[in-house]
N, C-alpha and C positions, 0 to 999 in steps of 0.2 A: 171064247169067241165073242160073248157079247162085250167085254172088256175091251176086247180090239176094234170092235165097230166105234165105242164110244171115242176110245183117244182119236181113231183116225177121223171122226167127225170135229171133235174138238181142233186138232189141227189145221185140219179141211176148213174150220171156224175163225181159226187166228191166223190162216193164209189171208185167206177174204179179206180182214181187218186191215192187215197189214197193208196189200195191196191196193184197198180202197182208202185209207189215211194217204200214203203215200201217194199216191195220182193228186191229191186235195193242197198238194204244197205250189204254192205260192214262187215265184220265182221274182223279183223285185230286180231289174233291172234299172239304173242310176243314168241320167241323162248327162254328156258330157258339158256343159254347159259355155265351155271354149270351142267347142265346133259346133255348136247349133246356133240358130241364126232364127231369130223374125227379122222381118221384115213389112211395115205399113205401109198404107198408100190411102191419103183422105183426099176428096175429091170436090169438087165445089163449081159453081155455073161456070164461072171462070177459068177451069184451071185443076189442077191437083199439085200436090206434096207427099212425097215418099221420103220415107230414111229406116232406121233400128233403133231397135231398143231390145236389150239385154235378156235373158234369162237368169234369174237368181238362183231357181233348182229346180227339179223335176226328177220324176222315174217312173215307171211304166211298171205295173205287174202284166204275170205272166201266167198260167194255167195249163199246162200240157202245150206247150207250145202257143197259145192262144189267149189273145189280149183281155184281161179281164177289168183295168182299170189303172189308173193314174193319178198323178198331182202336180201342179206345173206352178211356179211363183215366177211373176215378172218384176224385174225390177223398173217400173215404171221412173225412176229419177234420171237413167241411162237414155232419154229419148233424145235420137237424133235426126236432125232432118240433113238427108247426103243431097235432092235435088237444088240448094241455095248455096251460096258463097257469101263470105263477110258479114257486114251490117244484118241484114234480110235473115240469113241463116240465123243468128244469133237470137236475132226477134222473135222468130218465130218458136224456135226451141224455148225460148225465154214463156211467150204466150201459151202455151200448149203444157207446159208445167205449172201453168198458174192454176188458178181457183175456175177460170173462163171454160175452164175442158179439164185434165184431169188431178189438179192441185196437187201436186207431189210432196209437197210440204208435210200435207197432214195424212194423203194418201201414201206412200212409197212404193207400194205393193200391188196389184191385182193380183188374182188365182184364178185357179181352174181345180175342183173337186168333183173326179169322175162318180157318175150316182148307177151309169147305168153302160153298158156295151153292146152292140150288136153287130155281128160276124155279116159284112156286105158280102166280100167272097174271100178267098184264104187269105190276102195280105191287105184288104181295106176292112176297116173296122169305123161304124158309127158311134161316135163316145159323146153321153151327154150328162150332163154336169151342172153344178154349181158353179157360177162367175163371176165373181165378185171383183168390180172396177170401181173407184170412190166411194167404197164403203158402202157401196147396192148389190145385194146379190140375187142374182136371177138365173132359172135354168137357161142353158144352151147348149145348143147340138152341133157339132161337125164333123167331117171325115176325115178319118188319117189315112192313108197308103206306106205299105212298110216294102221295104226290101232288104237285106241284109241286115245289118244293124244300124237302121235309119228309119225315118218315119218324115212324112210330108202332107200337108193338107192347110187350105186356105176356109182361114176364118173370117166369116161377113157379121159384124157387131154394129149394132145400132146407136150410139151413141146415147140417142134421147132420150132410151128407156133407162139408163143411168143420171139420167138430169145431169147432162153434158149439154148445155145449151144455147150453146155460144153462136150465133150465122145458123140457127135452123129456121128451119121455116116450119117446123112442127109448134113452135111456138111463138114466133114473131112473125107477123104480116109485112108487107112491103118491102122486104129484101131484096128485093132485084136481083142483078147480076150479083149480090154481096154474101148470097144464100151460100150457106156451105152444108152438102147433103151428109144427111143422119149416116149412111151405112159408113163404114171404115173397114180395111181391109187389112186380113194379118197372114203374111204367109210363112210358113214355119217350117225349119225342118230340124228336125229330133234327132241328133248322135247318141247311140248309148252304147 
């Protein structure tokens, strides 16, 4: 009898195990990077510029159904501006790859390295992270919204905390109308 208490505790013991390992697995979900899309929008006294730029890779894990973290690579050399035509387009795309904002030369890349999650309600999630844009990397927080196998959420990034400094006025006085404002905008949506 006591023989049989002990196996059935021991298996009662490597149920548990089992059980509890298995709930712990990690689910890695792969971002399709041909149907997800950013899209930016910078803004300035005068006016604004919106176009894309590319995703290089990403994937999302997963946790029992639930978002546990991520990693996202932009390919920053893809930057297009869709609101110009011709000449102006050309410039601009040309300016904005330079050294003046975000040098794609030496930078290629930005990331995003998720550090932290927090469950807002079952299908929005607050993900906050490592950023790293020109070779500066600083935490940032944003929210994603999922549905099916998709995810969406706009990113407000400050440029000048990257010594991006190009028409701010966080650093240069008497800009005028020529001032072009720190925040940049990324709106994203995620296929996986």
């Amino acid at each position: 009898m006591k023989n049989k208490f002990i196996k059935m505790n021991f298996l009662l013991f490597v149920g548990l195990l089992i059980v509890s390992f298995t709930s712990l697995k990690v689910e890695k979900k792969v971002v399709d990077t041909s149907k997800s899309t950013i899209e930016w929008l910078g803004t300035k006294v005068t006016g604004k510029h919106n176009g894309t730029i590319k995703l290089k890779s990403g994937f999302l894990n997963f946790q029992d159904k639930k978002l546990v973290g991520g990693e996202f690579v932009v390919d920053m050399t893809t930057i297009i501006c869709t609101d110009l035509q011709g000449e102006y387009k050309g410039k601009l795309e040309k300016h904005l790859s330079s050294d003046d904002f975000f040098g794609v030369a030496t930078f290629p890349e930005a990331n995003f390295k998720t550090t932290k999650v927090a469950a807002i309600s079952p299908n929005k999630y607050k993900l906050t992270g490592d950023l790293t844009i020109k070779g500066k990397t600083l935490e940032h927080s944003f929210t994603l919204d999922f549905e099916k196998n998709q995810a969406t959420g706009t990113i407000v990034i400050d440029r000048s905390k990257y010594d991006i400094r190009y028409g701010s006025g966080s650093f240069f006085d008497n800009l005028g109308d020529k001032t072009i404002h720190d925040n940049f905008e990324l709106k994203v949506l995620l296929v996986f």
